[in-house]
DSSP file (Angstrom, degrees, kcal/mol; ACC not computed):
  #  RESIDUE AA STRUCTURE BP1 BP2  ACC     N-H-->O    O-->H-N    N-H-->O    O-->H-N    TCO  KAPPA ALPHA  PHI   PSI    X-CA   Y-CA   Z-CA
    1    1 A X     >        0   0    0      0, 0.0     4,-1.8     0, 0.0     5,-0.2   0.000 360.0 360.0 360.0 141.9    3.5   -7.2    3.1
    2    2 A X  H  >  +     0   0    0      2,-0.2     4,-2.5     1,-0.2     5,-0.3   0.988 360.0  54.4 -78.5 -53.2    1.2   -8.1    6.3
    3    3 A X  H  > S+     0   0    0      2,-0.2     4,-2.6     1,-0.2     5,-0.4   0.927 108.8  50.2 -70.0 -54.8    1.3   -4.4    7.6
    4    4 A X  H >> S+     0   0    0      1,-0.2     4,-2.6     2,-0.2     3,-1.1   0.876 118.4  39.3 -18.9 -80.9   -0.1   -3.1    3.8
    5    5 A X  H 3X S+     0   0    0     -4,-1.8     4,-1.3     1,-0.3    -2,-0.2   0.759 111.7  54.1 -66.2 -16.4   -3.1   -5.9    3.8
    6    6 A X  H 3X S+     0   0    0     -4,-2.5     4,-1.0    -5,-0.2    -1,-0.3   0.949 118.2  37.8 -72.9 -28.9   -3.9   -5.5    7.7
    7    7 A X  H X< S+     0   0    0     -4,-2.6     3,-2.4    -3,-1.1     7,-0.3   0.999 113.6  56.5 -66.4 -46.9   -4.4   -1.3    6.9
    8    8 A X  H 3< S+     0   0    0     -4,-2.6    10,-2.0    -5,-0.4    -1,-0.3   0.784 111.7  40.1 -73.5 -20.4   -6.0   -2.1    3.6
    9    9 A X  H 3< S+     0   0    0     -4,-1.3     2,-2.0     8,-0.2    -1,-0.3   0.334  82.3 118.2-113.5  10.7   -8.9   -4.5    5.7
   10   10 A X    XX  +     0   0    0     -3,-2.4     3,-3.5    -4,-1.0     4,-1.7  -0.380  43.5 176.9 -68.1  68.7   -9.2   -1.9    8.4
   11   11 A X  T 34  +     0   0    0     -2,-2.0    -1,-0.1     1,-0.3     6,-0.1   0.068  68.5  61.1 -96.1  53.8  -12.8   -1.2    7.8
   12   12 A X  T 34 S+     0   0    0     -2,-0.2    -1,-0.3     3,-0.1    -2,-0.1   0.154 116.5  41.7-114.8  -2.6  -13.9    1.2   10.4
   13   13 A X  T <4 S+     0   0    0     -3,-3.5    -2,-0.2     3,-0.2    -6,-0.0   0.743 130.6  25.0 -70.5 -75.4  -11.1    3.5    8.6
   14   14 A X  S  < S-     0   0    0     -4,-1.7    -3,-0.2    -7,-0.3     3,-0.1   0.813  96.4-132.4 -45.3 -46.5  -11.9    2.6    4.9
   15   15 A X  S    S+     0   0    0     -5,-0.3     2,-0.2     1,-0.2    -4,-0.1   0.661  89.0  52.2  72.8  26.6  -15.7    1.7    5.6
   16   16 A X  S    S-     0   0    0     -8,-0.1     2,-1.3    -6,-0.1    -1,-0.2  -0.965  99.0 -98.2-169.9 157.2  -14.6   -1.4    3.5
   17   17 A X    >   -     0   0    0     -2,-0.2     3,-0.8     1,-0.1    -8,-0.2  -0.748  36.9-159.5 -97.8  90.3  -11.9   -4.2    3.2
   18   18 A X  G >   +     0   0    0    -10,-2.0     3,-3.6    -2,-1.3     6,-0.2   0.711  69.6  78.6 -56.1 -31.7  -10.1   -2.4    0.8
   19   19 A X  G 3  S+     0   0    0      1,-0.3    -1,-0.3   -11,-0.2     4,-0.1   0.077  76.6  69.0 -66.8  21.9   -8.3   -5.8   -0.6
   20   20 A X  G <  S+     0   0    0     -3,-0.8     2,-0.6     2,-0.1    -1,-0.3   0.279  73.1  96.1-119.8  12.6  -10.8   -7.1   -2.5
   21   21 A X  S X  S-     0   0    0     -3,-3.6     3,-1.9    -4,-0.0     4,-0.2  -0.838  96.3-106.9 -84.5 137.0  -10.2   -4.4   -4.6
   22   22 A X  T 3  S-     0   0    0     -2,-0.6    -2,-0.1     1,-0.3    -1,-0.0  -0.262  89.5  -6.1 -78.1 149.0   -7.8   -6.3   -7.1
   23   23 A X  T 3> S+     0   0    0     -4,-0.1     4,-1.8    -2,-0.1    -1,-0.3   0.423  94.9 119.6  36.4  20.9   -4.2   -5.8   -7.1
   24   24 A X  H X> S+     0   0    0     -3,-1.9     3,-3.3    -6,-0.2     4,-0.7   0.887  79.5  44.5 -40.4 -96.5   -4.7   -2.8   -4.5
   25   25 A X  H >> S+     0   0    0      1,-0.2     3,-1.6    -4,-0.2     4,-1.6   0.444 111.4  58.1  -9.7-101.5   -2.2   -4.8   -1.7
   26   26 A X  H 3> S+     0   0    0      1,-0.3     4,-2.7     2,-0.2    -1,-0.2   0.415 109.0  37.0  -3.5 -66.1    0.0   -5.5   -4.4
   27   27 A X  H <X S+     0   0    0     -3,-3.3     4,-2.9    -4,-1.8    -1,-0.3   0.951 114.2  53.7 -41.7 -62.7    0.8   -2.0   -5.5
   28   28 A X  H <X S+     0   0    0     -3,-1.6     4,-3.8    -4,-0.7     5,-0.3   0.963 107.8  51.0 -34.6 -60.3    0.8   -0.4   -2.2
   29   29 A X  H  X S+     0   0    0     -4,-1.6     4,-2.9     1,-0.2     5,-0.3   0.956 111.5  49.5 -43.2 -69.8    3.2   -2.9   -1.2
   30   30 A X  H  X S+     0   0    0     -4,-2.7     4,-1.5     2,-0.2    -1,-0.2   0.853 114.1  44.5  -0.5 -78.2    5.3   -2.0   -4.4
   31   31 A X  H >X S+     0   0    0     -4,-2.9     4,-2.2     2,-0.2     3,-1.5   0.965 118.1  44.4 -52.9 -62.8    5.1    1.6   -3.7
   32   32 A X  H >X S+     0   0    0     -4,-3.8     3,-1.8     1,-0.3     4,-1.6   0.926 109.5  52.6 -37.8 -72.3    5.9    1.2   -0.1
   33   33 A X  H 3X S+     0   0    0     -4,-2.9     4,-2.2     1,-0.3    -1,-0.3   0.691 112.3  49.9 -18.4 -45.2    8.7   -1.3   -0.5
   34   34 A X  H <X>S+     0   0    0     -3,-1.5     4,-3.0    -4,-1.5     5,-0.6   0.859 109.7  46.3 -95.4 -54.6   10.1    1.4   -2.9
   35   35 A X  H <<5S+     0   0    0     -4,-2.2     5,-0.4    -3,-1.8     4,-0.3   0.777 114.9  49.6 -82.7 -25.3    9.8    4.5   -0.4
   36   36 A X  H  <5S+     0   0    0     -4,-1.6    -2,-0.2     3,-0.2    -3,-0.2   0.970 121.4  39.2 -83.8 -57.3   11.6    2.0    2.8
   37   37 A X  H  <5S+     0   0    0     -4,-2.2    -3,-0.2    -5,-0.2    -2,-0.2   0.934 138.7   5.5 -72.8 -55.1   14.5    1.1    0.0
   38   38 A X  T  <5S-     0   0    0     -4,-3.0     4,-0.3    -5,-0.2    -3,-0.2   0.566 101.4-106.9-102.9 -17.5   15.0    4.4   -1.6
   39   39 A X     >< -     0   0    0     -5,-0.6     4,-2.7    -4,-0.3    -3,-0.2   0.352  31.3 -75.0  99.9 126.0   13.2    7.0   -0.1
   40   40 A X  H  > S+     0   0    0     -5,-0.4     4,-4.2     1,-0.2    -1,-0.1   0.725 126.0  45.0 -16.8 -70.3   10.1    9.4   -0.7
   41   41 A X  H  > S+     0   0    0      1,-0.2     4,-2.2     2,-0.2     5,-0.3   0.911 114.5  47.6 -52.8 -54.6   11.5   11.6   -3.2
   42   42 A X  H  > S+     0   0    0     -4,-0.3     4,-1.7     1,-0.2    -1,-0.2   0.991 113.0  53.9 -20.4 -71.2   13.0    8.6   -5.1
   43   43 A X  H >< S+     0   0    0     -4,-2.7     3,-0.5     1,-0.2     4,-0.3   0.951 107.0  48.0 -28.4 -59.8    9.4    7.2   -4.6
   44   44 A X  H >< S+     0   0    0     -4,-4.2     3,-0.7     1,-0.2    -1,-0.2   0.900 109.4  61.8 -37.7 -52.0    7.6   10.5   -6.2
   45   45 A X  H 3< S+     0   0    0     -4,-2.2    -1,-0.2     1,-0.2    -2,-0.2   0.260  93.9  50.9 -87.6  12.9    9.9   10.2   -8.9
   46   46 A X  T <<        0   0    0     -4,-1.7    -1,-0.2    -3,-0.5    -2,-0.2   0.428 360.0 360.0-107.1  -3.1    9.1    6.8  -10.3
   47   47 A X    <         0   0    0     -3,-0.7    -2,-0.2    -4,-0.3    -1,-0.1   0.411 360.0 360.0 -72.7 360.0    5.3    7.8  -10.6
């Protein structure tokens, strides 16, 4: 998801380009993807 990897390589937040940490994006996206379909609580409860 574009919006994940542009937050994840904002580094004057992070003080890094957090997507060269490996499968970060990927997760995030997941998670996100998961909380947009189903909802937070849903979300919480699938950790």
């Amino acid at each position: 998801m574009k919006l994940v990897t542009e937050v994840l390589q904002d580094t004057g937040h992070w003080g890094e380009d957090l997507t060269a940490i490996p499968g970060l994006a990927e997760q995030v996206t997941r998670y996100l993807e998961v909380i947009l379909s189903a909802g937070m609580r849903e979300a919480l409860r699938r950790l």
